[in-house]
N, CA, C and O atoms as CSV, one atom per row, in Angstrom:
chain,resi,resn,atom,element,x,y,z
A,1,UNK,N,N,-6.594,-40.516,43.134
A,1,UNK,CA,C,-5.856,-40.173,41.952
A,1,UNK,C,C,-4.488,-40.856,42.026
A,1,UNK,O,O,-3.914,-40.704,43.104
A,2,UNK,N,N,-3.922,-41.495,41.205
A,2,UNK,CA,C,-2.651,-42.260,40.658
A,2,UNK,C,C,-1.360,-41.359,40.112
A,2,UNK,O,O,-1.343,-41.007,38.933
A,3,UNK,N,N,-0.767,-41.163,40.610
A,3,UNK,CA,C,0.293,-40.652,39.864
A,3,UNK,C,C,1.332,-41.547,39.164
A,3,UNK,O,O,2.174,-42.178,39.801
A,4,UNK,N,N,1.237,-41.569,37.902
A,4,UNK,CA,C,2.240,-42.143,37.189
A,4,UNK,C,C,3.913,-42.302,37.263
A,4,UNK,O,O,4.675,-43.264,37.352
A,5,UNK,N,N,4.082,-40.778,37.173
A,5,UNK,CA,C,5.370,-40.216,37.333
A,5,UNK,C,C,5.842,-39.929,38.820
A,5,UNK,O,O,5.111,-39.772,39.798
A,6,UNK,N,N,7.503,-39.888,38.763
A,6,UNK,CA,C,7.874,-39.567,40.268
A,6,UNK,C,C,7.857,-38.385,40.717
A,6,UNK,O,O,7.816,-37.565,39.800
A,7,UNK,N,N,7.874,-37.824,41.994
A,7,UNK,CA,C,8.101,-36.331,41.539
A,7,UNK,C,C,9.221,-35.427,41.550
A,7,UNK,O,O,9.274,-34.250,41.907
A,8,UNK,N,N,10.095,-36.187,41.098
A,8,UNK,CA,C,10.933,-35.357,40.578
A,8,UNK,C,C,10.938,-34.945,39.322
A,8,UNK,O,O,11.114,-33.742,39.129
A,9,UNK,N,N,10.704,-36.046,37.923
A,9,UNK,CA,C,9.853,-35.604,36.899
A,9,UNK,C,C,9.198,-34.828,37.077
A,9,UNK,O,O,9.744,-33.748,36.854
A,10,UNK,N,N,7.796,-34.710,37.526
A,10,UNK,CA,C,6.504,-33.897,37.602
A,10,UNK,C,C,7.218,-32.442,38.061
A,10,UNK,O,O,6.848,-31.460,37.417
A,11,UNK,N,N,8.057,-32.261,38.960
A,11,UNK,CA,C,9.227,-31.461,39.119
A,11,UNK,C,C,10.051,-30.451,37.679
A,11,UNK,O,O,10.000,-29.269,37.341
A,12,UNK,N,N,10.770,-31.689,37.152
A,12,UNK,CA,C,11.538,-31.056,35.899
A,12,UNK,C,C,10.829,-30.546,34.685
A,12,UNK,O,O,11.266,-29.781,33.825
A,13,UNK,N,N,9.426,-31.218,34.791
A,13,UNK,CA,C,7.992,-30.757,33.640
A,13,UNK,C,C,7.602,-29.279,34.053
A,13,UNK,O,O,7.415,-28.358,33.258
A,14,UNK,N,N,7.522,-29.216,35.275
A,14,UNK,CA,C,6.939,-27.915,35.870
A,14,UNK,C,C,7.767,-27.034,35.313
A,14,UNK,O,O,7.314,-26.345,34.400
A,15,UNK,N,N,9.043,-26.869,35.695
A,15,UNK,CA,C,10.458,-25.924,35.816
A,15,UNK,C,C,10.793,-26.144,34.082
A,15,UNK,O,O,11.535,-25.336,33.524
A,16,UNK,N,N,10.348,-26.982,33.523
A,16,UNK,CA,C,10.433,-26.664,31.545
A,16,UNK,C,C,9.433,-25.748,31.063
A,16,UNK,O,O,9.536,-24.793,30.292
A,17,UNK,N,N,8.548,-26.179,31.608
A,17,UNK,CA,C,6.706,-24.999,30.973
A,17,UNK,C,C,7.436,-23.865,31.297
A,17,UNK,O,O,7.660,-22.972,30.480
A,18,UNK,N,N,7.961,-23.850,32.873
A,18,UNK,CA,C,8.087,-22.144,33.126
A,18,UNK,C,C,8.755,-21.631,32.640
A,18,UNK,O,O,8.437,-20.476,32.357
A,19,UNK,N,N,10.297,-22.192,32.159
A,19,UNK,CA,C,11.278,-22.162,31.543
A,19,UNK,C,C,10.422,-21.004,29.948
A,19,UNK,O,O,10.549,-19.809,29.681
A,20,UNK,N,N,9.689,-22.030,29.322
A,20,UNK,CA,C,9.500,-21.706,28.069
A,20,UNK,C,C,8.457,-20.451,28.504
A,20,UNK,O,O,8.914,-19.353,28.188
A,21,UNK,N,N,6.993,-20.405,29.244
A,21,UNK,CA,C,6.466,-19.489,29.300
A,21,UNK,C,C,6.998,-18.149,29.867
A,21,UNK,O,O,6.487,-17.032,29.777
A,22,UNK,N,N,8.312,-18.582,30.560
A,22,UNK,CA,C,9.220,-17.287,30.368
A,22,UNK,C,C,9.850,-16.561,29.649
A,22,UNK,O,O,10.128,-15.406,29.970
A,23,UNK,N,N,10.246,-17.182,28.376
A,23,UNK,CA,C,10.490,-16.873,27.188
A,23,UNK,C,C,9.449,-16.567,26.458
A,23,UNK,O,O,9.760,-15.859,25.500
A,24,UNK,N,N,8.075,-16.877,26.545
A,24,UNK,CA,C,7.264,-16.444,25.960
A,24,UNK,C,C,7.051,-14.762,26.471
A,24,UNK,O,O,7.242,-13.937,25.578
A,25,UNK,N,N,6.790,-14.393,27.414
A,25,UNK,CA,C,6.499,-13.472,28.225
A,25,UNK,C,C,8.183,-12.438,27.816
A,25,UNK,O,O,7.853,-11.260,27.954
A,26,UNK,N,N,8.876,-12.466,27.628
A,26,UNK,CA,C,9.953,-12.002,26.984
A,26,UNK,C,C,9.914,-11.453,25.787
A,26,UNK,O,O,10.250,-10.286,25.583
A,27,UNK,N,N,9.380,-12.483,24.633
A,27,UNK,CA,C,9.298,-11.873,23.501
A,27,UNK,C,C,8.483,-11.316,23.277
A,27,UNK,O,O,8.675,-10.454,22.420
A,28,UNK,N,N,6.744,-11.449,24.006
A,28,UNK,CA,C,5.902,-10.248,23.757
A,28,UNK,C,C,5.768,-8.873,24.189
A,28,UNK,O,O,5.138,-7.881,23.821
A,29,UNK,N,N,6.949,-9.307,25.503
A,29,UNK,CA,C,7.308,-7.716,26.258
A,29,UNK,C,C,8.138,-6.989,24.683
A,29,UNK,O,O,7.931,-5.828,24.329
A,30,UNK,N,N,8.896,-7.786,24.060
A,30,UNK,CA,C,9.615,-6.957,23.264
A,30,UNK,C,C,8.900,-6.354,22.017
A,30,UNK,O,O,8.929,-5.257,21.460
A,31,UNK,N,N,8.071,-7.841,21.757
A,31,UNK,CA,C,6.914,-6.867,20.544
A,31,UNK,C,C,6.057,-5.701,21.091
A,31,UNK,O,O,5.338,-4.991,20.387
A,32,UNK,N,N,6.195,-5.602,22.234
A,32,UNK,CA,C,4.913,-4.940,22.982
A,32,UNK,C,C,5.979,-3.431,22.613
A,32,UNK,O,O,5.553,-2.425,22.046
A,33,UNK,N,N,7.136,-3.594,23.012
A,33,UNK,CA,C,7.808,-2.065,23.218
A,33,UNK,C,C,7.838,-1.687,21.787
A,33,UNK,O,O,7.545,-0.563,21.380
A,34,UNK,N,N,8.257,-2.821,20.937
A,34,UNK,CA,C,8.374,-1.901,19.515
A,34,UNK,C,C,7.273,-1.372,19.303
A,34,UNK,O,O,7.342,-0.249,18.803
A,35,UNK,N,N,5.868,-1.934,19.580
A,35,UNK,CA,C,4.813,-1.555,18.445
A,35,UNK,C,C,4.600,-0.089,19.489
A,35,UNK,O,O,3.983,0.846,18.978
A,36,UNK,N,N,5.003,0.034,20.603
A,36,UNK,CA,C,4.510,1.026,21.422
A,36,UNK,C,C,5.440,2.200,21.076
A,36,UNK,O,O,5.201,3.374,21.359
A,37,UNK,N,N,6.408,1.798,20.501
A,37,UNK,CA,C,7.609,3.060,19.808
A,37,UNK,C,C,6.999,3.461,18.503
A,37,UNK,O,O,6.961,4.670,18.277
A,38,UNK,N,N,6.415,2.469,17.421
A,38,UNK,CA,C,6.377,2.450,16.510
A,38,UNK,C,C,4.825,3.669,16.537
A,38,UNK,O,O,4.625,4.593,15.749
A,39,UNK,N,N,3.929,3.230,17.733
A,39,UNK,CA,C,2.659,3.991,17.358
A,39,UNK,C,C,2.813,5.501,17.992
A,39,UNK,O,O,1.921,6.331,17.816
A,40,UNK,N,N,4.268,5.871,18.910
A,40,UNK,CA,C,4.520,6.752,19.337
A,40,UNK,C,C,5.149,7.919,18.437
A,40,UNK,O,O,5.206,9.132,18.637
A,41,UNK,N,N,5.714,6.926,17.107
A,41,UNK,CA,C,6.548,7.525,16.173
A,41,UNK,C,C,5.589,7.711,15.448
A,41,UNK,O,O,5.807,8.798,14.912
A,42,UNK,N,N,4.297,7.170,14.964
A,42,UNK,CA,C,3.475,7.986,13.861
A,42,UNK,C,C,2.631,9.133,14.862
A,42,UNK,O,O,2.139,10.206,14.513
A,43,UNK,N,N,2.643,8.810,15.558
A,43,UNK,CA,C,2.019,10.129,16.149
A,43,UNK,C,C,2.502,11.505,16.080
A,43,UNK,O,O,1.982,12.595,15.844
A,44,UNK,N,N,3.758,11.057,16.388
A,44,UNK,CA,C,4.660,12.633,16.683
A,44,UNK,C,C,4.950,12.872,15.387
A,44,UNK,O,O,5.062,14.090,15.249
A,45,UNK,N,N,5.166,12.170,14.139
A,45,UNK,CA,C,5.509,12.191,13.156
A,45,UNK,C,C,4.638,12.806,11.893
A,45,UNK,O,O,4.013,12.015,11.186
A,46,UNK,N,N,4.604,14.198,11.622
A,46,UNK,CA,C,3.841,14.909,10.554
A,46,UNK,C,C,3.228,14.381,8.884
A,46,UNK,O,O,2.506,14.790,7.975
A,47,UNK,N,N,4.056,13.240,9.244
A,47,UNK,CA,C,4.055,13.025,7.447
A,47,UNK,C,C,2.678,12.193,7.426
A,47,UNK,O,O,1.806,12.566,8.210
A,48,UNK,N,N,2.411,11.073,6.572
A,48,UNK,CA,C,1.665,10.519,6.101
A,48,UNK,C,C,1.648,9.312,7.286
A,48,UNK,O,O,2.494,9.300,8.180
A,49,UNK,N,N,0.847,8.556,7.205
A,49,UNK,CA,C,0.270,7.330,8.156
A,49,UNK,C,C,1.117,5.921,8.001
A,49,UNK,O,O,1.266,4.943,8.733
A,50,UNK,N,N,1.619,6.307,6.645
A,50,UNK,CA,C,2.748,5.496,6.988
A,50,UNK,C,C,4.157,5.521,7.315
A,50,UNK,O,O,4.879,4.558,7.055
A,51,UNK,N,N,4.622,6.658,7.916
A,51,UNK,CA,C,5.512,7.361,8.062
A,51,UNK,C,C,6.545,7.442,7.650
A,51,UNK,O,O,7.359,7.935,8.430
A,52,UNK,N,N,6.986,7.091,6.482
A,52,UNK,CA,C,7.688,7.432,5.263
A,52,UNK,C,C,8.003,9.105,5.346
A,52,UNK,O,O,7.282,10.080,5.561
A,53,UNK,N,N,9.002,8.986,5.153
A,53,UNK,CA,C,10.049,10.424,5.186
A,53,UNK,C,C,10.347,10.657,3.956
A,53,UNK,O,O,11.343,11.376,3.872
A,54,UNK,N,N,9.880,10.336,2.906
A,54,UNK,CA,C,10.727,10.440,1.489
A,54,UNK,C,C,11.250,11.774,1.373
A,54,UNK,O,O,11.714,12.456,2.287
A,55,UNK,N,N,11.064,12.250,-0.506
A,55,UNK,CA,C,11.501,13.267,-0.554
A,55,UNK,C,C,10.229,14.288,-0.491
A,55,UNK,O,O,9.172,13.779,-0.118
A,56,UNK,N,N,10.222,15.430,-0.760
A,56,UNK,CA,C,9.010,16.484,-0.434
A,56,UNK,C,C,8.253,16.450,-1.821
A,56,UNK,O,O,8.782,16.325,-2.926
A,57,UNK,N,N,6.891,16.588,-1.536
A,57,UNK,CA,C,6.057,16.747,-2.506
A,57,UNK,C,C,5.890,18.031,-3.466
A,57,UNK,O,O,5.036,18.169,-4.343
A,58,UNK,N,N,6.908,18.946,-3.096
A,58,UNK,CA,C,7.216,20.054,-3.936
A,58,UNK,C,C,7.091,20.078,-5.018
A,58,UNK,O,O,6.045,19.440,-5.134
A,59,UNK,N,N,7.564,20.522,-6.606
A,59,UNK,CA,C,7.555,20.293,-7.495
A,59,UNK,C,C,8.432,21.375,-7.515
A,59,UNK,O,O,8.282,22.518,-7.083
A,60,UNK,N,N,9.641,20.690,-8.246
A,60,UNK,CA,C,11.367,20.644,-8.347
A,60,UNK,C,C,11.322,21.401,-9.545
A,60,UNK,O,O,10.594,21.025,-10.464
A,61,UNK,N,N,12.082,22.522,-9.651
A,61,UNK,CA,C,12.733,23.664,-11.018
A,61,UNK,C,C,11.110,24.381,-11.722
A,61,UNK,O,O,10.023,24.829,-11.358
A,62,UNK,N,N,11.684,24.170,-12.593
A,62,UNK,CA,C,10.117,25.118,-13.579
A,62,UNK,C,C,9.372,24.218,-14.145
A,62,UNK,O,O,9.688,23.156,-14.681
A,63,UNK,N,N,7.915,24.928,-13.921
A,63,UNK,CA,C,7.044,23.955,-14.478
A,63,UNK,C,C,6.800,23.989,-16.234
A,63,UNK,O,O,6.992,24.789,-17.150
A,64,UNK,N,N,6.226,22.510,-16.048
A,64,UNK,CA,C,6.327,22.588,-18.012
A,64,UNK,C,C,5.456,24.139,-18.354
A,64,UNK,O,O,4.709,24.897,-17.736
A,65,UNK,N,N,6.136,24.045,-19.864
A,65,UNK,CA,C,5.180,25.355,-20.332
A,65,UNK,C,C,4.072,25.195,-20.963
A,65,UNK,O,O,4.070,24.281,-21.787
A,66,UNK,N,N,2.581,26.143,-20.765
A,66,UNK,CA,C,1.853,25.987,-21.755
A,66,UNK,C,C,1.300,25.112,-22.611
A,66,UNK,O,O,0.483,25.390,-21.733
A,67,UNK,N,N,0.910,24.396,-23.348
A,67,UNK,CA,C,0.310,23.732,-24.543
A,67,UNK,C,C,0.587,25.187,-25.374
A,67,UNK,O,O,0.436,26.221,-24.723
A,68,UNK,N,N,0.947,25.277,-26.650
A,68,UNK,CA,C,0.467,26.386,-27.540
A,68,UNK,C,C,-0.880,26.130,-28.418
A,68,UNK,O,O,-1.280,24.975,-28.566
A,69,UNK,N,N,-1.395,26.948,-28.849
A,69,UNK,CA,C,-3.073,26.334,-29.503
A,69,UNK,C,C,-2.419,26.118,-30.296
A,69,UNK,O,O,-1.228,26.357,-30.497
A,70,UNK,N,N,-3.752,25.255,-31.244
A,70,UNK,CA,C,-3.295,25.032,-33.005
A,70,UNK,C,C,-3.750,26.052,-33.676
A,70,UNK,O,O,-4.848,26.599,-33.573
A,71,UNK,N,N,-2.779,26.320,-34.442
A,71,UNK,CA,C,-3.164,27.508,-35.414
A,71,UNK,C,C,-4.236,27.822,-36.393
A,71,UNK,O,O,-3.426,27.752,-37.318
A,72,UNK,N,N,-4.837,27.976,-36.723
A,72,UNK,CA,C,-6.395,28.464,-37.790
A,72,UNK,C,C,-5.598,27.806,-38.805
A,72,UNK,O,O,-4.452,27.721,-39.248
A,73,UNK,N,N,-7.037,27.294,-38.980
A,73,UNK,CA,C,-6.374,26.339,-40.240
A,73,UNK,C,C,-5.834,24.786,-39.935
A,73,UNK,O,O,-6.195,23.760,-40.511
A,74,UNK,N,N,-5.136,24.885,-39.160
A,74,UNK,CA,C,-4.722,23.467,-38.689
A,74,UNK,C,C,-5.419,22.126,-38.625
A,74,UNK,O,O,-5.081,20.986,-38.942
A,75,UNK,N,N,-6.667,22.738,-38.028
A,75,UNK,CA,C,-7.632,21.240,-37.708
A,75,UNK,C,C,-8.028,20.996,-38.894
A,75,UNK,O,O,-8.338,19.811,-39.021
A,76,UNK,N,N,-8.230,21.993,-40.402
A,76,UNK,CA,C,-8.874,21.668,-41.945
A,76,UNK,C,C,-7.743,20.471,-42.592
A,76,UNK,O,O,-8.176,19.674,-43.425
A,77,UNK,N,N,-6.106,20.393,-42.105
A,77,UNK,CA,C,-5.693,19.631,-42.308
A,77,UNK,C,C,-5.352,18.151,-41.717
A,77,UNK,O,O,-5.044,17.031,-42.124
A,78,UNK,N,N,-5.602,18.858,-40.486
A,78,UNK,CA,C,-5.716,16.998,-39.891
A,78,UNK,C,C,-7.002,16.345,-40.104
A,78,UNK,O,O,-7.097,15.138,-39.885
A,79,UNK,N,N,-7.976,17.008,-40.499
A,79,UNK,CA,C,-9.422,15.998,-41.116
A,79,UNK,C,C,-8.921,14.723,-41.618
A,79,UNK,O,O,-9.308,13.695,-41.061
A,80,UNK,N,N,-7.998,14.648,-42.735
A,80,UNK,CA,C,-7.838,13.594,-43.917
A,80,UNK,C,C,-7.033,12.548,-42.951
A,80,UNK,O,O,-7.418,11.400,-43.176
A,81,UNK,N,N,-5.763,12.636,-41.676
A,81,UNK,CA,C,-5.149,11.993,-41.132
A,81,UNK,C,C,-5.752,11.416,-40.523
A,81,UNK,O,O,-6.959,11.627,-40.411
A,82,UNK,N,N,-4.880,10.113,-39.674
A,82,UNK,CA,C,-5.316,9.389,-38.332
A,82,UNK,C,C,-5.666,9.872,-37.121
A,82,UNK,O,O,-5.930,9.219,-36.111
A,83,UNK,N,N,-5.658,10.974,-37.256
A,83,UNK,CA,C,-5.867,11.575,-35.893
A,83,UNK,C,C,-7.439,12.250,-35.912
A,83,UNK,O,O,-7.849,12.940,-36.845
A,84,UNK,N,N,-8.183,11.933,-34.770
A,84,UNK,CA,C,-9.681,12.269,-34.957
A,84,UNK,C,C,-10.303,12.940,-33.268
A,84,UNK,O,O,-10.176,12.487,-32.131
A,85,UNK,N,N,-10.576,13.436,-33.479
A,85,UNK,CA,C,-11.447,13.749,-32.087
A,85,UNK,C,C,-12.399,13.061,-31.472
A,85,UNK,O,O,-12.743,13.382,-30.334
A,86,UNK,N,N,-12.908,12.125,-32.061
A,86,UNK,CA,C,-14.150,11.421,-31.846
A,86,UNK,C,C,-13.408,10.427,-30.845
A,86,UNK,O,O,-12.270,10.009,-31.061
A,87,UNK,N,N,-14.360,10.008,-29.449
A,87,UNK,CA,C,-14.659,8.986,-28.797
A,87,UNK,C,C,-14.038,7.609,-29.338
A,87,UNK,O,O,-14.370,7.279,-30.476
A,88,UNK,N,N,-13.212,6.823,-28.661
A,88,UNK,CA,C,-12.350,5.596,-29.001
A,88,UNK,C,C,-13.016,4.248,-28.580
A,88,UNK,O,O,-13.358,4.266,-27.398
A,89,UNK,N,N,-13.256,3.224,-29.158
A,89,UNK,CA,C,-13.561,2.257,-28.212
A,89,UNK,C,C,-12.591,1.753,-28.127
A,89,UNK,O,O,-11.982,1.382,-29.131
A,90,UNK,N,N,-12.002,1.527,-26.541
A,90,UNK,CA,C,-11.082,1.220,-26.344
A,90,UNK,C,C,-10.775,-0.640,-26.041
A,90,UNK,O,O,-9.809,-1.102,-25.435
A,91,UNK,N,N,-11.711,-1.286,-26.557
A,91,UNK,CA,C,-11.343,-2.579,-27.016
A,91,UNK,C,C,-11.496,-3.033,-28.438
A,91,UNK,O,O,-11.125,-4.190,-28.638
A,92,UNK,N,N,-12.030,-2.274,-29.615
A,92,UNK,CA,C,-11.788,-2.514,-30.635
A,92,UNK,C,C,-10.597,-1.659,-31.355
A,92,UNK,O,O,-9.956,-2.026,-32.340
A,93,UNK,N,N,-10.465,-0.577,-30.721
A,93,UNK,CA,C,-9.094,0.770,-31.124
A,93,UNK,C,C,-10.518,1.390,-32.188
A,93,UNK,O,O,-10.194,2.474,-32.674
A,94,UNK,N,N,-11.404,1.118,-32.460
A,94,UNK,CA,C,-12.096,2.464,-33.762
A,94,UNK,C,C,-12.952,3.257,-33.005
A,94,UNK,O,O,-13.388,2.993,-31.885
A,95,UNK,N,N,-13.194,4.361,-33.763
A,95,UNK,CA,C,-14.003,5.066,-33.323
A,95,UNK,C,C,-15.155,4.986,-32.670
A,95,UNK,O,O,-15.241,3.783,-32.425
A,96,UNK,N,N,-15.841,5.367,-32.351
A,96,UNK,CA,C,-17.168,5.324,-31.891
A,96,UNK,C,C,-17.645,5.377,-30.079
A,96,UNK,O,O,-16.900,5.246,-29.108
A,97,UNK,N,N,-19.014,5.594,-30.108
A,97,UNK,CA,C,-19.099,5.430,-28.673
A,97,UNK,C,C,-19.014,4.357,-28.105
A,97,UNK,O,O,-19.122,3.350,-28.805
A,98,UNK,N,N,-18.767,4.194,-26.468
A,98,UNK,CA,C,-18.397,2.811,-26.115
A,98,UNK,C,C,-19.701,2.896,-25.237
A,98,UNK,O,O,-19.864,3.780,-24.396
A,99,UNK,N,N,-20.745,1.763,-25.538
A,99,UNK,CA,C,-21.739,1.477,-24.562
A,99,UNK,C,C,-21.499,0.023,-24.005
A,99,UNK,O,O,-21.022,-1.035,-24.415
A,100,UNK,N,N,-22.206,0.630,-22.597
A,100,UNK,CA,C,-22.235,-1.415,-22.049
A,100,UNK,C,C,-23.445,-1.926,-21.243
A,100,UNK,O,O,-23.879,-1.617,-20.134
A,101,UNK,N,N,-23.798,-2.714,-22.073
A,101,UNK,CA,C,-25.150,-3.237,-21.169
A,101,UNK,C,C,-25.238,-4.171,-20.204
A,101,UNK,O,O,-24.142,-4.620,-19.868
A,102,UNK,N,N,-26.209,-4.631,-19.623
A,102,UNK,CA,C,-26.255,-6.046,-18.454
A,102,UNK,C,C,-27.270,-6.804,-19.312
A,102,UNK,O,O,-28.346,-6.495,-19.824
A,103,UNK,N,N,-26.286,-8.267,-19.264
A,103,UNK,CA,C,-27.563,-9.205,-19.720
A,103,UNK,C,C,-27.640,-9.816,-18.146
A,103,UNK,O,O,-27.022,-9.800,-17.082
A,104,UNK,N,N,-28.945,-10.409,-18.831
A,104,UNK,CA,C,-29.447,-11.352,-17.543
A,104,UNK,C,C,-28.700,-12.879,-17.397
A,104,UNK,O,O,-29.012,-13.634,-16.477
């Protein structure tokens, strides 16, 4: 086998790799600790999986009131208006049922 280089080169090549794979070995120790804090913190942590602390899922002061019914009589006058009970198709806006088939 031939060696090209002297060895003191082959030397300063060695002591650069290690150089850098020491720095490599550095920064995954550091990703390693966060993610190991991070999976320590959803654990201990009650809330949701993503561990978001927001605000509480309570429901804040008084709740809305009621619907009141419509009064007798009421629906004999909305017949004639825009307003209908019937089923919408909701890509033409008119009435009717919305069916959908498969073509081949």
């Amino acid at each position: 086998m031939f060696v090209l280089q002297s060895k003191e080169a082959i030397h300063k090549q060695l002591l650069e790799k290690q150089k850098i794979a020491e720095e490599k070995i550095k920064e995954l120790e550091r990703k390693k600790s966060y993610l190991e804090r991070s999976v320590k913190k959803l654990r201990t942590s009650p809330g949701d999986a993503d561990g978001y602390e927001g605000p509480s899922r309570e429901p804040v002061g008084e709740a809305l009131p009621p619907t009141p019914p419509i009064p007798v009589g009421a629906e004999e006058s909305l017949q004639g208006s825009s307003f209908s009970s019937a089923p919408m198709d909701t890509l033409s806006g008119r009435p009717g049922n919305v069916t959908f088939s498969a073509s081949p």
